[in-house]
C-alpha positions as CSV (number, residue, x, y, z in Angstrom):
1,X,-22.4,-19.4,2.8
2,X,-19.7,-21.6,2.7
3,X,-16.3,-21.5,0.5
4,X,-13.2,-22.6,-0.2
5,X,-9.9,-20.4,-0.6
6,X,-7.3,-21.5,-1.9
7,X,-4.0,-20.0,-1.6
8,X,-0.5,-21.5,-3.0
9,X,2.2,-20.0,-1.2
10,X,3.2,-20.2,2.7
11,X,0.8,-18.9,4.8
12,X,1.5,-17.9,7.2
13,X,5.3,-16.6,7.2
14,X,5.6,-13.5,9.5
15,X,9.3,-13.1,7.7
16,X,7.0,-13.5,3.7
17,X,4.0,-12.8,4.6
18,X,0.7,-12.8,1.9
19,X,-0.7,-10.1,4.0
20,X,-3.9,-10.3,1.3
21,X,-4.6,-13.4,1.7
22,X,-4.8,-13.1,5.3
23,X,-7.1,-10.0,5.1
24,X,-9.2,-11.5,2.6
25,X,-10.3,-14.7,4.5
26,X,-10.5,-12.5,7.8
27,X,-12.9,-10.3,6.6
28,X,-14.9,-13.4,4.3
29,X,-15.0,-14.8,8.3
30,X,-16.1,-11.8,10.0
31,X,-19.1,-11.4,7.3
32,X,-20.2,-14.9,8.0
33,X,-18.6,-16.9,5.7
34,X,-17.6,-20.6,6.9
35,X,-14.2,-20.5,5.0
36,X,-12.1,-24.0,4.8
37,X,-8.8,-22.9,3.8
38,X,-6.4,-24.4,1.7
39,X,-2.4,-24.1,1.2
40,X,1.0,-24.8,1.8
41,X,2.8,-26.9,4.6
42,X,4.9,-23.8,5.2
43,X,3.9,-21.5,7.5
44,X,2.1,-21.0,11.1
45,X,-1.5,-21.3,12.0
46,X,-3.5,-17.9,12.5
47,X,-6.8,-18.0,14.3
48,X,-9.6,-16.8,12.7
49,X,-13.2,-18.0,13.8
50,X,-14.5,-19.9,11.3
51,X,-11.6,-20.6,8.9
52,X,-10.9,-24.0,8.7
53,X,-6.8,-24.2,7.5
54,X,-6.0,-27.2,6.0
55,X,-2.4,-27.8,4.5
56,X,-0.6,-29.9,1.7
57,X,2.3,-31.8,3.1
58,X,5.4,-30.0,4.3
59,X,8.3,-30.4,1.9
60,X,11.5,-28.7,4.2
61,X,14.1,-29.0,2.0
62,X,12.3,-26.9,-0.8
63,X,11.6,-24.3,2.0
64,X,11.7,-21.5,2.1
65,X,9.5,-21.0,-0.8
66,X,10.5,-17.9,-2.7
67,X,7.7,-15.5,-4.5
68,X,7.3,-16.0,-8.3
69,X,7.5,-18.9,-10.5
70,X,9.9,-21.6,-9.8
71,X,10.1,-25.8,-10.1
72,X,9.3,-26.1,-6.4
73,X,6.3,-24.0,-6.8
74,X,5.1,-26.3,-9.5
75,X,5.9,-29.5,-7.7
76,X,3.7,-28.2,-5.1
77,X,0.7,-27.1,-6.8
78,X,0.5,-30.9,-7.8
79,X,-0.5,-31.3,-4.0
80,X,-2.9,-28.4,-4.3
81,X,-5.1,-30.2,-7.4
82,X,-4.8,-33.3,-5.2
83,X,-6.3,-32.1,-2.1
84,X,-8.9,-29.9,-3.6
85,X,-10.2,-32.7,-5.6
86,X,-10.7,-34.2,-2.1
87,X,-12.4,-31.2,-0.6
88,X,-14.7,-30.8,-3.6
89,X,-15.9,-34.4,-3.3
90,X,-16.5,-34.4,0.6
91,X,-17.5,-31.3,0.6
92,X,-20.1,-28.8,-0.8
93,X,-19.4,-25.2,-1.3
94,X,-21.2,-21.9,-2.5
95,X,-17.7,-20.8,-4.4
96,X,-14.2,-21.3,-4.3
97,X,-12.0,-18.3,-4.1
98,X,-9.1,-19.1,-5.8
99,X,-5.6,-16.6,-5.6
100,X,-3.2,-16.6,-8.6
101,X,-2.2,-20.0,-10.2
102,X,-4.9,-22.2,-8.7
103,X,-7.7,-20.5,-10.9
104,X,-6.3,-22.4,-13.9
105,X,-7.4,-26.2,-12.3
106,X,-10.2,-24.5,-10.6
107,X,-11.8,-23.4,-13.3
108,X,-12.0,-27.0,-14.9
109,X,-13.0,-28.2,-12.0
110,X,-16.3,-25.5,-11.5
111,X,-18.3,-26.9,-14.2
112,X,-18.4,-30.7,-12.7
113,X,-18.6,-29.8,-9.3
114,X,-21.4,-26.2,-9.7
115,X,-19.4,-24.1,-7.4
116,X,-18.8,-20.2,-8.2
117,X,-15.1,-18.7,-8.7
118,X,-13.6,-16.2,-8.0
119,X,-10.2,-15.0,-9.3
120,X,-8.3,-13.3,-7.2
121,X,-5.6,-12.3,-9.4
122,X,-2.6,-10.2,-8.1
123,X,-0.7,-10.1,-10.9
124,X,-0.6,-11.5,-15.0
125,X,1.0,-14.6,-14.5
126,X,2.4,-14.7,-18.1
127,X,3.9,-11.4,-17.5
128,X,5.4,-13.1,-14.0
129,X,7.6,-15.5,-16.6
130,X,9.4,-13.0,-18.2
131,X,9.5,-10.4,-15.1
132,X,11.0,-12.8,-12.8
133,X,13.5,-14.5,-15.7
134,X,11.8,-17.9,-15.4
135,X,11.3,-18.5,-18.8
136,X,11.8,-17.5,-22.3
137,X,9.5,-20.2,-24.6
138,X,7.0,-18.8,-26.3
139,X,5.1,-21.9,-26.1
140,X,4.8,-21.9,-22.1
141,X,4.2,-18.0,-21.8
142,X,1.1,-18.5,-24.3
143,X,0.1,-21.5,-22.5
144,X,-0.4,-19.4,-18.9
145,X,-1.7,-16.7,-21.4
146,X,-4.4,-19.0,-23.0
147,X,-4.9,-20.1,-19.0
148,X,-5.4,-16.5,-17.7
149,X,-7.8,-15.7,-20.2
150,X,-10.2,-18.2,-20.2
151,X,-10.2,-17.5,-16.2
152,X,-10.8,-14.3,-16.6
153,X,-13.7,-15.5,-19.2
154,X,-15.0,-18.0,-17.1
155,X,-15.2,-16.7,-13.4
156,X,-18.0,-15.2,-11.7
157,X,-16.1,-12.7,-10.0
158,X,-12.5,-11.2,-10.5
159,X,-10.8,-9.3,-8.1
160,X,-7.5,-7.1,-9.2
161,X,-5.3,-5.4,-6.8
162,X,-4.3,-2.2,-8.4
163,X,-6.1,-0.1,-11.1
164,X,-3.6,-0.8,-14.0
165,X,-3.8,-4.9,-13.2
166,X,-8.0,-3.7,-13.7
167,X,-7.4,-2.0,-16.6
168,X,-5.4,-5.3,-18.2
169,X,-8.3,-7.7,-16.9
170,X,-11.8,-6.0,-17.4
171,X,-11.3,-6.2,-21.5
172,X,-11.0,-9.8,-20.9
173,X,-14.3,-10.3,-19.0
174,X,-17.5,-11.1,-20.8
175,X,-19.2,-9.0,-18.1
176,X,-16.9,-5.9,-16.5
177,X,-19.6,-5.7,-13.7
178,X,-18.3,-8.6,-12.5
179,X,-15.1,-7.3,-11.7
180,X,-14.0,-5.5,-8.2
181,X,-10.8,-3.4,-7.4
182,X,-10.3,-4.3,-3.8
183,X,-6.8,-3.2,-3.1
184,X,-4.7,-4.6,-0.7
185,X,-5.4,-2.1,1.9
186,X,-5.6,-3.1,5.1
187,X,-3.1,-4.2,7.7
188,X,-4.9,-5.2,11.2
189,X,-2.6,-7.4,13.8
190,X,-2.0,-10.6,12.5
191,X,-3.5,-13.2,15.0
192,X,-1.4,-16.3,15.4
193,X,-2.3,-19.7,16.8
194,X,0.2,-19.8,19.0
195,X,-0.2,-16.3,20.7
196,X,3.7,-16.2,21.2
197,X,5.0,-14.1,17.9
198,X,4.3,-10.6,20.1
199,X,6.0,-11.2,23.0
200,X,9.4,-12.7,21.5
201,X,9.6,-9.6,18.6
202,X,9.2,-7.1,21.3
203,X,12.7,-8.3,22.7
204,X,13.9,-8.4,19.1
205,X,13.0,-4.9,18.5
206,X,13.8,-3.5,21.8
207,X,17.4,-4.8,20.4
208,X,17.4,-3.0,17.3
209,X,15.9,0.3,18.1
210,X,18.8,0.6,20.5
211,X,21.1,0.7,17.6
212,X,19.1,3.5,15.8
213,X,20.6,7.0,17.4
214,X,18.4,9.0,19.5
215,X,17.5,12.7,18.4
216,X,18.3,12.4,14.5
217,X,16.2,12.3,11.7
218,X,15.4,8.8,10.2
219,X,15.0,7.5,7.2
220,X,13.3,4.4,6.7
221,X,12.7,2.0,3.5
222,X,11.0,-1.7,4.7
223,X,10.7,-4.6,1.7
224,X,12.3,-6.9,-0.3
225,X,15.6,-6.3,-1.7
226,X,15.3,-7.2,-5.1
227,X,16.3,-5.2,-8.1
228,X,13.5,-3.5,-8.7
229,X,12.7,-1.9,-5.6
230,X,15.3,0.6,-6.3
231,X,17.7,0.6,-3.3
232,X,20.9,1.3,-5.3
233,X,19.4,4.6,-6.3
234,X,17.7,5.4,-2.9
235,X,21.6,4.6,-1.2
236,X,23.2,7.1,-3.9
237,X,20.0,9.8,-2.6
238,X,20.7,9.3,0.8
239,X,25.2,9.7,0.2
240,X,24.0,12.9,-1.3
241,X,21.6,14.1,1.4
242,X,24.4,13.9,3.5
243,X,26.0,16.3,2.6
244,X,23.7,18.9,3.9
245,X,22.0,16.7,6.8
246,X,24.9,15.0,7.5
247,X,23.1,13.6,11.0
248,X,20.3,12.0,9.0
249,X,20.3,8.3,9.5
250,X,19.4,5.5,7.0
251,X,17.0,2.6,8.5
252,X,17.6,-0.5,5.7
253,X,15.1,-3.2,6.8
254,X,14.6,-6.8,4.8
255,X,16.9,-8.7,2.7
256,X,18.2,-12.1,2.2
257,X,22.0,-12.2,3.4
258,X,23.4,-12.3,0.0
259,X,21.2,-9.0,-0.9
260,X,22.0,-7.5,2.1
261,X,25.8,-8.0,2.1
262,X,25.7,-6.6,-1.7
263,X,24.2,-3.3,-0.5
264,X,26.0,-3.1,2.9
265,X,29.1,-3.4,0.4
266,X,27.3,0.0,-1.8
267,X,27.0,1.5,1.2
268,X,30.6,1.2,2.3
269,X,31.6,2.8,-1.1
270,X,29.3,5.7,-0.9
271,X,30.9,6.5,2.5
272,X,27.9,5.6,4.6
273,X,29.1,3.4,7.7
274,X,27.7,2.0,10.5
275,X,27.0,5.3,12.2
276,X,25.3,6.9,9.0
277,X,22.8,3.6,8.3
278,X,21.6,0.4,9.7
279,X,21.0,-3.3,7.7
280,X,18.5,-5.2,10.2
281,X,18.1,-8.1,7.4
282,X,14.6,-9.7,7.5
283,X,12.5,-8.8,10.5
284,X,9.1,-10.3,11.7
285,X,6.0,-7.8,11.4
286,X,5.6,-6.1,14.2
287,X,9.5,-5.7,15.0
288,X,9.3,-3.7,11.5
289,X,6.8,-1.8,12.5
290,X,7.9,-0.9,16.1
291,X,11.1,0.2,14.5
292,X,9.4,2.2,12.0
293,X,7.7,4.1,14.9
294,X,11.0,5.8,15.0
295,X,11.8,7.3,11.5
296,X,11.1,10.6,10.3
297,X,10.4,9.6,6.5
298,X,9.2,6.8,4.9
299,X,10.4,5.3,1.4
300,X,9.3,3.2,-1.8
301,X,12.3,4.0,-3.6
302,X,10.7,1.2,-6.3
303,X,12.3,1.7,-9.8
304,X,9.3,-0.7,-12.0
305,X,6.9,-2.3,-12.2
306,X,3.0,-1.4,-12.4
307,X,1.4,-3.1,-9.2
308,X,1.5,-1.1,-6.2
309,X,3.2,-2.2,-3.2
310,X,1.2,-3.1,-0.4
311,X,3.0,-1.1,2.1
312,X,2.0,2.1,0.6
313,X,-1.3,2.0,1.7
314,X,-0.4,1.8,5.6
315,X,2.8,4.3,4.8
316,X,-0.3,6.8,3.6
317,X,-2.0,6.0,7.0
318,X,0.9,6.3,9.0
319,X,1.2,9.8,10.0
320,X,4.9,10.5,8.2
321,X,6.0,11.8,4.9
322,X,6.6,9.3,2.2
323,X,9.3,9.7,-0.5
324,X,8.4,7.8,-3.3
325,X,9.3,7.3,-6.9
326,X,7.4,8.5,-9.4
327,X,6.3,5.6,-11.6
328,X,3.2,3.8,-12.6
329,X,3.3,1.2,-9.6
330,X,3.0,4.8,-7.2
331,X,1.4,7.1,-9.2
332,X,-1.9,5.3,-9.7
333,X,-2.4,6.2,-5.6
334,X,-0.3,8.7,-5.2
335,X,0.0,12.3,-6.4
336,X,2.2,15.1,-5.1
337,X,0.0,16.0,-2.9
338,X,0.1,13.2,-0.3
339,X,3.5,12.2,-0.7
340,X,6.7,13.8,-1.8
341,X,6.9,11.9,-5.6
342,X,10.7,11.5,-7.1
343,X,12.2,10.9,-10.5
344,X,13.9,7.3,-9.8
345,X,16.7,8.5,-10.1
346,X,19.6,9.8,-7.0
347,X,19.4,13.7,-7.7
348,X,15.6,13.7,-7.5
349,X,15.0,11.4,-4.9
350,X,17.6,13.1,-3.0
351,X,15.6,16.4,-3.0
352,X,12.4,14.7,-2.1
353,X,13.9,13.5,0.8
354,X,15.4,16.8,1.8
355,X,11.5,18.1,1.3
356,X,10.9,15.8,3.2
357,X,13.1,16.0,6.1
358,X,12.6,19.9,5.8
359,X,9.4,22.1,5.5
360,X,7.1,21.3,8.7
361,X,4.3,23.2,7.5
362,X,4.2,21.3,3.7
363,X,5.2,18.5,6.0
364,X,2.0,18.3,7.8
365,X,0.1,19.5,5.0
366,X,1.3,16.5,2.9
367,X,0.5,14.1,5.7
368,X,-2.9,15.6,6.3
369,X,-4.0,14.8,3.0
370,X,-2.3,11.1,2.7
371,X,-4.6,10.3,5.8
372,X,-7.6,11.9,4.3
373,X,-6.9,10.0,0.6
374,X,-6.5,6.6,2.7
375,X,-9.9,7.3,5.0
376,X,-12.3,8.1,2.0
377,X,-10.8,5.7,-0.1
378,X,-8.6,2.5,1.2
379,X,-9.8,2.4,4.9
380,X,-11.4,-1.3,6.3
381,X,-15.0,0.2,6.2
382,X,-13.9,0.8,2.6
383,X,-12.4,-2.6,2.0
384,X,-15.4,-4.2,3.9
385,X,-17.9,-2.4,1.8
386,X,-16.0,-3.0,-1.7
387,X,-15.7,-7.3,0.0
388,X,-19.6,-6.9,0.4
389,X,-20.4,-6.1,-3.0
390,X,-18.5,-9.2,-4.3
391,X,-20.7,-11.2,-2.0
392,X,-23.8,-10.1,-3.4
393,X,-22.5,-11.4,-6.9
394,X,-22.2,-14.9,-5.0
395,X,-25.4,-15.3,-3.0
């Protein structure tokens, strides 16, 4: 078989990574698909046998390209129609696997050229208008809506992320059958084209796991630092689970400068210097993960929202306890008994943490289970399996 995906975003950015993406075409390769691959100038070259990457033009001063609607996103995607129009006349593919905005051209496009979609929809892109402030007119939020749903009507395939995103799409599908939860589950070693990303974060994390004290108990929260991920309330748990671990110590990594100045500055105020937590700003992949070798506890401190975050899946494999809140984005994975589940609020979340940090027999009874949850369910022979049924709907 042979497709194209087409993914508008960077690809691939170790310091934005669309980890999905990335997984999704590796394991379309490794089942035999001959995969050309289609995106944005941004980003570095990954080798994957049989994935072809082929980029728009490279606009610099509109870098770094920021998640979520935006003008420059918009701008771009006009060089995404262009060159798939190109592709689809030189070319002759099975289907076209198409990730968020570029199902709504593609599926114009799959009646005159008799390819098959798929939809590989992360998120509702009219909700993404009002959730990330882009837009209040009614008019453009029911013209993406109008969009969505005749995607959703139209594909051969959809794929969701996340049970409540599943929920939303399958009463918009002629056929539910056609639909497939494949969470974004996996997280194998990203392979770069250049072979030199390892070696130069090893130095780079060597550096900052020096700063980290040796012998205390860590804890760790890795992401973005937008609002909704909840950091103001998981800096006021930590001030307050000071007070009776006062040699626990706070691991802050991500963060644009601007974010990460605004919560060193909350930190400051709550008492919690330079010897009580850490702001690394935003680190490459496997510098995050060699760092977070070394905490104790693990956090998605996230306050709303209803997809769940990627990382939670390799936080469940990971061998640690994981605080997290207690909302619809977590609770549709998680239950109390693989992770330590918190109120988002600083009281609750504090006392998780303690839990957390404390019992070593609940401890390893909690961790036991978040290992055995992500094995039957979320593991690559999972994802591989749940990636071969959506073939069969192609073939």
């Amino acid at each position: 078989m042979k497709a194209l995906v087409i993914a508008p975003q960077p690809f691939f950015s170790p310091r934005g990574t669309p980890f999905s993406v990335y997984y999704r075409t590796l394991v379309l390769s490794e089942m035999g698909v001959e995969v050309d691959f289609l995106t944005y100038g941004e980003g570095q070259d990954v080798d994957i046998p049989g994935v072809r990457i082929i980029r728009i033009p490279r606009f610099r001063s509109l870098e770094p390209i920021r998640i979520g609607p935006s003008a420059a996103k918009l701008f771009l995607d006009g060089f995404v129609v262009a060159w798939t129009l190109g592709l689809l006349i030189r070319n002759r593919y099975d289907f076209v696997h198409a990730h968020e905005e570029s199902v709504f051209f593609c599926r114009y496009l799959k009646p005159l050229f008799r390819f098959k979609l798929v939809y590989d929809m992360h998120s509702s892109l009219p909700q993404q208008l009002t959730n990330f402030a882009f837009t209040k007119s009614r008019l453009l939020i029911g013209t993406f809506q109008h969009l969505e749903d005749t995607s959703l009507a139209h594909a051969d395939a959809v794929i969701t992320i996340c049970p409540e995103l599943a929920h939303y799409a399958e009463p918009r599908m002629p056929d539910p059958k056609r639909h497939f939860l494949i969470e974004n589950s996996i997280f194998d070693p990203v392979r770069l084209v250049n072979g030199t990303g390892d070696a130069a974060a090893a130095g780079s994390s060597e550096d900052w796991a020096a700063r980290i004290p040796a012998g205390r108990p860590v804890v760790s929260y890795a992401g973005t630092f937008e609002p909704y991920q909840g950091l103001e309330v998981l800096l006021r748990a930590f001030a307050r689970v000071r007070e009776t671990r006062p040699e626990a110590f706070l691991l802050m990594i991500g963060g644009r400068p601007p974010q990460v100045e605004q919560y060193r500055a909350l930190a400051a105020e709550l008492r919690l210097d330079e010897g009580a937590c850490l702001f690394t700003g935003r680190l490459d992949q496997v510098t995050t993960k060699r760092l977070l070798e070394r905490a104790d506890v693990l956090t998605s401190p996230r306050s709303e929202g209803t997809n769940t975050p990627l990382k939670v899946y390799e936080q469940l494999a990971s061998g640690k306890p994981l605080v997290a809140t207690r909302i619809l984005s977590h609770t549709q994975v998680l239950t109390d008994e693989v992770c330590f589940l918190a109120d988002p609020e600083p009281e609750s979340m504090a006392r998780a943490i303690e839990a957390a940090l404390g019992d070593e027999d609940l401890v390893r009874e909690v961790v036991r289970q978040a290992r055995a949850l992500y094995e039957r369910q979320y593991s690559r022979p999972a994802y591989e399996q749940k990636m071969r049924s959506l073939l069969e709907v192609l073939r």
